[in-house]
C-alpha positions in Angstrom: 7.1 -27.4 80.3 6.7 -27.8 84.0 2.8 -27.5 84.2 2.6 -30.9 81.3 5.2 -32.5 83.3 3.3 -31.8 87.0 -0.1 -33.2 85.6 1.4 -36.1 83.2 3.7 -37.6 85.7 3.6 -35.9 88.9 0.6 -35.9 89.9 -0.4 -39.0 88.6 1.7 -40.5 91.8 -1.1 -38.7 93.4 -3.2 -42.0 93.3 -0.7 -44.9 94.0 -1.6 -47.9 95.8 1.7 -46.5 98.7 0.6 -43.8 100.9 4.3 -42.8 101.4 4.7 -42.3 97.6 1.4 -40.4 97.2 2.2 -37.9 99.9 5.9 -37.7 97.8 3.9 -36.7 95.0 1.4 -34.0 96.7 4.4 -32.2 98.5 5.9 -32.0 94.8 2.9 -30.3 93.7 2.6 -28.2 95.8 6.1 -26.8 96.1 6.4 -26.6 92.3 2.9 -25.5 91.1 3.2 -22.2 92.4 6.7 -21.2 90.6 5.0 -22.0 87.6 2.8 -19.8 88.2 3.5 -16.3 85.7 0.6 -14.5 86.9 1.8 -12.0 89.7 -1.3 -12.3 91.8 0.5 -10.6 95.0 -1.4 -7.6 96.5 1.8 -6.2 96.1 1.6 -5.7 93.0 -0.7 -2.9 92.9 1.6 -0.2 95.1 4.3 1.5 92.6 7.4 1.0 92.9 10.2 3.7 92.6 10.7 3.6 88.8 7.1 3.7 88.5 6.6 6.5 89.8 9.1 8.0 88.1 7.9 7.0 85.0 4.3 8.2 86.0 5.7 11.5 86.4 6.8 12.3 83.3 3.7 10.6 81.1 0.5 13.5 80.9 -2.0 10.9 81.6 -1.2 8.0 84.0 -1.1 4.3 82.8 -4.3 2.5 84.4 -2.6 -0.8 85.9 -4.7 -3.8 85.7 -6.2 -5.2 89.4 -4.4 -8.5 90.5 -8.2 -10.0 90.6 -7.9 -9.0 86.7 -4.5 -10.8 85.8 -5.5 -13.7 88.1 -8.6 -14.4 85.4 -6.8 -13.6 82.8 -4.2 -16.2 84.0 -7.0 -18.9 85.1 -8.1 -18.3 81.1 -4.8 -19.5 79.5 -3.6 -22.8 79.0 -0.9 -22.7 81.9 -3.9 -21.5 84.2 -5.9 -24.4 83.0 -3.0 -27.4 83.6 -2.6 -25.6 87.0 -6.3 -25.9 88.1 -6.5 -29.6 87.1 -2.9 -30.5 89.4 -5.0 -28.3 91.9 -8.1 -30.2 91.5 -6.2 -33.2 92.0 -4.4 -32.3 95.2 -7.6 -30.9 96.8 -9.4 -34.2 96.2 -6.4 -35.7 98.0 -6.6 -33.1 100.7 -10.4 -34.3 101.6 -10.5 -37.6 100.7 -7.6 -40.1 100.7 -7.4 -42.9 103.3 -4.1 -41.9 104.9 -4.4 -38.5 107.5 -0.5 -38.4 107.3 -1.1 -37.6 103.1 -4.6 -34.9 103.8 -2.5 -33.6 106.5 0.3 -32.7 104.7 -1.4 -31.1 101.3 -3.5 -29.4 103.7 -0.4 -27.5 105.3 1.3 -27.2 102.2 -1.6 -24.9 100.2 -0.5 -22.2 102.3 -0.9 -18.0 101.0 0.6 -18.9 97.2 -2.7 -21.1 97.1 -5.2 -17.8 98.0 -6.0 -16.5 94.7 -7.1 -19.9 93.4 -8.5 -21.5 96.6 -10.9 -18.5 96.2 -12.6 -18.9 92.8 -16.3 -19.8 92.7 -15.7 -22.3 90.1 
């Protein structure tokens, strides 16, 4: 899947010797780890939409919908959530600490509002 392929071979570019191919490598990341992402973490998520509500209608006792701080753990929990914290781990530690400002600049700008839900965690 995407996620094994990210952290086996993508994101082990993350640490070559060339700054031109790590930065190659952390732009992948992070334009592919978020549309591996199955969790829909949106806010969004939690306003019904029109067949919803037309499905709430007819049911006597509505359908509780679980909170997008509740699918987000149970996504972090899984093994998909797991491969994407580690690629995440990785391209934060190259966001603070490698030797070229071109590379931290460009991770930096590229964890933009897909990033929130996990930038967020305590852990």
């Amino acid at each position: 899947t995407r996620s094994f392929f990210l952290r086996d071979v993508v994101a082990q570019y993350l640490s070559h010797p060339s700054s031109h191919v790590r930065r190659e490598a952390a732009l992948a990341c992070c334009l592919l780890l978020p549309y591996n992402n199955k969790c829909q973490c949106q806010s969004d998520t939690s306003k019904p939409s029109t067949r919803n509500l037309s499905t709430r209608s007819s049911l006597s006792s509505p359908k509780l919908m679980p909170s997008p701080h509740m699918i987000l753990q149970r996504h972090l929990g899984s093994a998909s959530g797991k491969l994407m914290e580690e690629v995440l781990q990785k391209l934060l530690r190259v966001a603070v600490s490698d030797p070229s400002p071109l590379v931290r600049l460009c991770v930096v700008r590229a964890l933009d509002l897909r990033y929130d839900p996990y930038l967020c965690q305590t852990h």
